[in-house]
C-alpha positions in Angstrom: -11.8 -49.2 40.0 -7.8 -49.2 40.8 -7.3 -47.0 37.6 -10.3 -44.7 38.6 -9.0 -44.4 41.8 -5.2 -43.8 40.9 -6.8 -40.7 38.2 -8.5 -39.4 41.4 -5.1 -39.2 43.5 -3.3 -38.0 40.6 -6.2 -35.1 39.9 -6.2 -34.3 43.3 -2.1 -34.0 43.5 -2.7 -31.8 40.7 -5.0 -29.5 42.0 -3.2 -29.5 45.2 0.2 -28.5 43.1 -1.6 -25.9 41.4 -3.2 -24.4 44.3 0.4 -24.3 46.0 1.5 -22.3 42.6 -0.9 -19.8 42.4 -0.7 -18.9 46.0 3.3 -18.1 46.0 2.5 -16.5 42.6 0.1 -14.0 44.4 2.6 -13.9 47.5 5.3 -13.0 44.8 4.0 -10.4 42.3 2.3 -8.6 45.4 -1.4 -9.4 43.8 -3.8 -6.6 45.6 -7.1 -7.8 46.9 -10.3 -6.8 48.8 -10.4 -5.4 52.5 -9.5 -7.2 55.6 -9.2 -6.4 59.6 -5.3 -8.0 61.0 -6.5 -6.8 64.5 -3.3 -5.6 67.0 0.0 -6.2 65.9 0.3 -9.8 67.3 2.5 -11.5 65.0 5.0 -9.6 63.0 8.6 -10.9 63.4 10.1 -8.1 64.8 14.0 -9.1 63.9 15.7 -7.0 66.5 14.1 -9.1 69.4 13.2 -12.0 67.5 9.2 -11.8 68.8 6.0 -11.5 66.8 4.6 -9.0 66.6 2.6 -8.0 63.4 0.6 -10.1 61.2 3.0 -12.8 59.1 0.9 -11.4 56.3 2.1 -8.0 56.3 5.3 -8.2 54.1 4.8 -5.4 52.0 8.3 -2.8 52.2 6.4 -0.3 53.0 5.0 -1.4 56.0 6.5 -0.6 59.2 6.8 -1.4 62.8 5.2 0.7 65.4 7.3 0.7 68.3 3.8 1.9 70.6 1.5 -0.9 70.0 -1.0 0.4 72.0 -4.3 1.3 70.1 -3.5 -0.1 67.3 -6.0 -1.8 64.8 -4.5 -3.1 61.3 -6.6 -2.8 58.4 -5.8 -3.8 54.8 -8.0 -2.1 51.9 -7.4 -2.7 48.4 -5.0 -0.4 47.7 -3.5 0.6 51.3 -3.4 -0.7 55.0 -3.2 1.2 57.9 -3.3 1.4 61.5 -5.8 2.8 63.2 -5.7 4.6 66.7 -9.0 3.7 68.3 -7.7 6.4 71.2 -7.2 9.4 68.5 -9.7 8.7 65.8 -6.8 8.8 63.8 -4.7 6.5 61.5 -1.0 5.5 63.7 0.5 5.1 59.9 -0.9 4.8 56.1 1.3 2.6 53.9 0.7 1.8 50.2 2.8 0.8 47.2 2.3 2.9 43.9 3.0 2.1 40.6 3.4 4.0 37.5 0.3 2.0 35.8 -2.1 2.8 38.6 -1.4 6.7 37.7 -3.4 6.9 34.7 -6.8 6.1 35.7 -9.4 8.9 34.7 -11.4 8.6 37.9 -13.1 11.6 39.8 -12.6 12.1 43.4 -15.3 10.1 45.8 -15.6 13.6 47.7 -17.4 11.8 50.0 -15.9 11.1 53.5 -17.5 8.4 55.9 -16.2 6.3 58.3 -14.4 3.0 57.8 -17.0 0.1 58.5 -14.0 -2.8 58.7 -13.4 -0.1 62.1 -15.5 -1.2 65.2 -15.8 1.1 67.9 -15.9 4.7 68.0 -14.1 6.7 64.8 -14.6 10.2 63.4 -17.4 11.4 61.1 -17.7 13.9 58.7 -19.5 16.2 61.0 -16.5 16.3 63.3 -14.8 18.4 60.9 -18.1 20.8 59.9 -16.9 24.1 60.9 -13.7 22.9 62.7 -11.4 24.8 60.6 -9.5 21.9 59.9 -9.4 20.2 56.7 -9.6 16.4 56.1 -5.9 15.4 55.4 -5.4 12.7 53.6 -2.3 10.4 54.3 -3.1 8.1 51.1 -3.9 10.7 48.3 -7.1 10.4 46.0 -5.1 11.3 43.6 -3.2 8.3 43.9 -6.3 5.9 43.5 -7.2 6.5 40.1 -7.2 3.6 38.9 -9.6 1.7 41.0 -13.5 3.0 41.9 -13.1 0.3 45.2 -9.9 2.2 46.0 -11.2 5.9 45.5 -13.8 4.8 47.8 -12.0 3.5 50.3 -8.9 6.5 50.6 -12.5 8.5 51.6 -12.7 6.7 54.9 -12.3 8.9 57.6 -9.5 6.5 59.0 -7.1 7.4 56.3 -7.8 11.4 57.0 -6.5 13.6 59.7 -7.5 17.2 61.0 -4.7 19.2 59.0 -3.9 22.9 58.7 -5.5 24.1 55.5 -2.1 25.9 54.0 -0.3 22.5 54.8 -2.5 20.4 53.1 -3.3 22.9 49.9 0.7 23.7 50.1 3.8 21.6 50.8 2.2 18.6 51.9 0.0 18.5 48.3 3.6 19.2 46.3 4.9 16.1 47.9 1.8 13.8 47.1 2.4 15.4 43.5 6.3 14.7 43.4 5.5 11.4 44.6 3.6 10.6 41.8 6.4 11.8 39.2 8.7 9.7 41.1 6.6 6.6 40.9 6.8 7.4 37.2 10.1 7.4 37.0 11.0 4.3 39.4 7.9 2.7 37.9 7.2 1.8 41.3 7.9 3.6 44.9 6.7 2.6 48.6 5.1 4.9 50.9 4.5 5.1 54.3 2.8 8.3 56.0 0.9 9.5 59.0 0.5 11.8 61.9 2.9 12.7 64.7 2.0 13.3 67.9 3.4 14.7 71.1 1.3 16.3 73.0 -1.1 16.6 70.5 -2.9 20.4 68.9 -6.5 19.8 70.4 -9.6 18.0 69.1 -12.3 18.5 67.3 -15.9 17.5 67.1 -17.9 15.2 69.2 -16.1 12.5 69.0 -12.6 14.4 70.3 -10.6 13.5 66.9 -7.0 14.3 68.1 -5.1 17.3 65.8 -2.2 16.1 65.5 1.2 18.0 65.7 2.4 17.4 62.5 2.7 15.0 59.7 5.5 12.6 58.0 6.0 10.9 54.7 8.8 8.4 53.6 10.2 6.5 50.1 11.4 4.3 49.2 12.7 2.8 45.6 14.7 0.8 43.8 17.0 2.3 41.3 17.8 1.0 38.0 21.5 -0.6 39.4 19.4 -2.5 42.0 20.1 -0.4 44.9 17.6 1.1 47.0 17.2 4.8 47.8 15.0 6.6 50.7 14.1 9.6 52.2 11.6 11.3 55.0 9.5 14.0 55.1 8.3 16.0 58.2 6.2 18.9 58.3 4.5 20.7 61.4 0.7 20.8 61.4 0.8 24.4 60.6 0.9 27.3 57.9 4.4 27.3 56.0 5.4 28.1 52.4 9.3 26.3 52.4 10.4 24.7 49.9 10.0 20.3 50.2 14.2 20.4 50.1 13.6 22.1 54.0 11.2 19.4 55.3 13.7 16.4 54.1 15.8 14.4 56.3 16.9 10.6 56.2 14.8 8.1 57.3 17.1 7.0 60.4 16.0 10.6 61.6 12.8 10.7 60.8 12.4 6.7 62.5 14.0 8.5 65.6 11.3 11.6 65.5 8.3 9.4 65.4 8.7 6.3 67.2 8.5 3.9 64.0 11.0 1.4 62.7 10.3 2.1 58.6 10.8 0.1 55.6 11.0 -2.9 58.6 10.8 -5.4 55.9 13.4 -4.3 53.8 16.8 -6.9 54.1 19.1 -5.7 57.3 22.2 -6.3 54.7 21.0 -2.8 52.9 18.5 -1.2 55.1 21.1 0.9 57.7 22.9 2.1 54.6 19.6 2.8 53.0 17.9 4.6 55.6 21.1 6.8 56.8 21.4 8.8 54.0 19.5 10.8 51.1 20.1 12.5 48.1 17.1 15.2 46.7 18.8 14.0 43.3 17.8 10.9 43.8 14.1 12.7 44.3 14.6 15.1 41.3 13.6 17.5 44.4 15.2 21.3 44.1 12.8 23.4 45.4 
C-alpha cells in the first residue's frame, strides 16, 4: 500500500506540474479562446497610480486603459475584446491582435448583424440602423476574421459596429483596415486598438438612441525586425472626406491626448514614451 500510495503522490505531482506548464504556455504564446464577460474595469494595475483597475487577465499590448471608467463593460470574443458603453450602445474601444496566418482564411462575410448576447442590458439592433443613413462601422474588420467562422460571427455583433458616415467607412477608414492588413503581413504580427470618439456626440439613431459618434480612431503597433517597437494613430472625423491616410496620422501620445485613453498601456514604460512620441509613415509603407 506505501508503494501504491507514493505512485499516487508522485502522479498527482505530475499532473499538478503539467497543469502549471500548459497554463504559462497558453499565458505565453497568447493562445485565443472562446468568449468571456471581465465586467468594469476593476482590476487592471494601472502603473501610474499603482491601483487596479482592469481585469489581471487583460495583458494583451493592444489593450488599453480608459481613463473614463464609467459605462464600461469588458468583453473578450475569440478573436477581439472590447468595451462596451452600455450609455451609447456603442463599443468605448475594440482591440485585437492580427497575424499574418489569420489573413488567408477563404471565409465569406457573416453579413448578418445582431446584438452581442455576452451584453446584458439594452444594446443596438439592426433595425436602429434601417433607414438611418448611417452605415454599420466596424471597428474590428470582417476582413480581418477570415480565418475563424466563430470569429466572422462574432465581429457581426452590433457591439463591435458604430453608426459611421458612409464615404468614411467605404473611403479612408476601409484603406486603413486594408493597409493594416499588408502591414500585419509584413511584421507578421501588428496590434490594434480602435473605436469611436466622442464629444458631444453627432445624434442618435433608432429606438434605442445609439449615439453617432464624432469621429473614429485607430492605432499600431509592431515590432520591427531589430526588436524595437514602432506606432502610430489614426483619427478621422465621422464625416465625408477623400485625404489621403498620411493627413489623418499623428503619434499616439497625441492621439492618447485626443481621446482620453492611455494606449498600448501594457507595453514596458522603458520603451513605451519613446514609442508612442513619434512615427514614421515609412515605418507604415504609408504615402498616400
Amino acid at each position: 500500500m506505501a508503494e501504491k500510495d507514493k505512485e499516487k503522490k508522485k502522479a498527482g505531482t505530475l499532473s499538478g506540474i503539467l497543469f502549471i506548464l500548459i497554463a504559462l504556455a497558453g499565458t505565453y504564446f497568447g493562445f485565443k479562446g472562446g468568449s468571456s464577460v471581465t465586467g468594469d474595469n476593476s482590476m487592471f494595475l494601472d502603473r501610474k497610480s499603482g491601483q487596479e483597475t482592469v481585469s489581471k487577465q487583460l495583458r494583451g499590448l493592444e489593450i488599453p486603459y480608459h481613463l473614463d471608467k464609467e459605462n464600461s463593460v469588458i468583453v473578450e470574443h475569440m478573436a477581439y475584446t472590447l468595451s462596451y458603453n452600455e450609455k451609447h450602445r456603442i463599443p468605448n474601444w475594440v482591440a485585437y491582435e492580427l497575424q499574418d496566418s489569420e489573413l488567408y482564411g477563404d471565409l465569406d462575410r457573416a453579413d448578418k448583424f445582431t446584438p452581442d448576447p455576452l451584453v446584458k442590458g439594452r444594446q443596438a439592433y439592426d433595425s436602429d440602423y434601417v433607414g438611418s443613413g448611417w452605415d454599420r462601422g466596424h471597428m474590428a474588420p470582417s476582413g480581418d476574421m477570415k480565418w475563424s467562422s466563430q470569429a466572422m460571427r462574432e465581429c457581426y455583433y452590433l457591439t463591435n459596429v458604430c453608426p459611421q458616415n458612409h464615404n468614411l467607412n467605404a473611403g479612408a477608414w476601409n484603406d486603413l483596415e486594408k493597409q493594416t492588413r499588408y502591414e500585419a503581413r509584413y511584421y507578421k504580427k501588428i496590434w490594434i486598438v480602435c473605436g469611436p470618439y466622442i464629444d458631444r456626440g453627432l445624434g442618435t439613431i433608432g429606438s434605442n438612441k445609439v449615439l453617432i459618434p464624432d469621429g473614429f480612431f485607430k492605432a499600431l503597433l509592431a515590432r520591427k525586425k531589430d526588436g524595437s517597437y514602432t506606432s502610430v494613430g489614426f483619427y478621422f472625423p465621422n464625416k465625408a472626406g477623400t485625404r489621403p491616410l498620411r493627413d489623418y496620422a499623428m503619434t499616439v501620445n497625441d492621439l492618447e491626448r485626443k481621446v482620453g485613453m492611455d494606449l498600448f498601456y501594457n507595453l514596458d514604460d522603458s520603451v513605451q514614451e519613446a514609442v508612442e512620441d513619434t512615427y514614421s509613415l515609412r515605418d507604415w509603407r504609408i504615402e498616400k
